[in-house]
N, C-alpha and C positions, 0 to 999 in steps of 0.2 A: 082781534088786535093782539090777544099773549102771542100768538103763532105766527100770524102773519104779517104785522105790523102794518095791517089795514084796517080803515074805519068801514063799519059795517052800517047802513039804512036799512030797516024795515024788516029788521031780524025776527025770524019766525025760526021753531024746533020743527027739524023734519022727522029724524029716528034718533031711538034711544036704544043703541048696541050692548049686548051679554056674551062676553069674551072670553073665552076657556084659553088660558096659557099654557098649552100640556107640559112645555121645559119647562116652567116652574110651579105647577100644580095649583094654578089661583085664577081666581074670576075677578076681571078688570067690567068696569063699563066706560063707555063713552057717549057723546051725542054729536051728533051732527047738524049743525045750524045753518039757514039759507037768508043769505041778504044780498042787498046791493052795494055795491062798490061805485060811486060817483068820481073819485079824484086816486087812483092808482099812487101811491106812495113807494118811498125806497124800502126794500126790505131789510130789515134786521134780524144775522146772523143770531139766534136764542140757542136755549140747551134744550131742546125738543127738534128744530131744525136750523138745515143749513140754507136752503132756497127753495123759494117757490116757482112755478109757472103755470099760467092760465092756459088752462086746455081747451079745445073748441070738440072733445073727443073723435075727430075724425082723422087725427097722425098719429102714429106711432109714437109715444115717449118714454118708449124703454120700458122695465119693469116694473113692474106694480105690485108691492106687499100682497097678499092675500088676503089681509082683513079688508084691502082698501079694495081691493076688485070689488069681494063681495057688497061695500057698502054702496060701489057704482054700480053692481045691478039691483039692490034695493030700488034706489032711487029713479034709476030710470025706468 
């Protein structure tokens, strides 16, 4: 919901990421949560992001951070 200004069902932890910032010298963590989305809501511009989109990962959608690739081939 902070990020994506969607409700989440049946939320499960999938990974828990250990993040080396070499430009700034510090280890961040994150996680990565997997639920269901029943009712698509508008999204709200936050100070983390500008907009989302649902991927089906079979098009192209432009570039992809590097931490977020590696977290899509975690997962898949």
């Amino acid at each position: 919901m902070e990020e994506t200004s969607q409700e989440l069902n049946n939320i499960k932890l999938c990974v828990i990421v250990k993040i080396f910032v070499k430009s700034e010298n510090r280890v961040e963590y994150g996680a990565v949560w997997l639920g269901k989305i029943y009712n698509v809501k508008p999204f709200q511009i936050n100070d983390e992001m500008d907009k989302i989109c649902f991927w089906h990962l079979k098009c192209d959608i432009g570039y992809i951070d590097g931490i977020d690739r590696k977290l899509i081939d975690i997962l898949l």
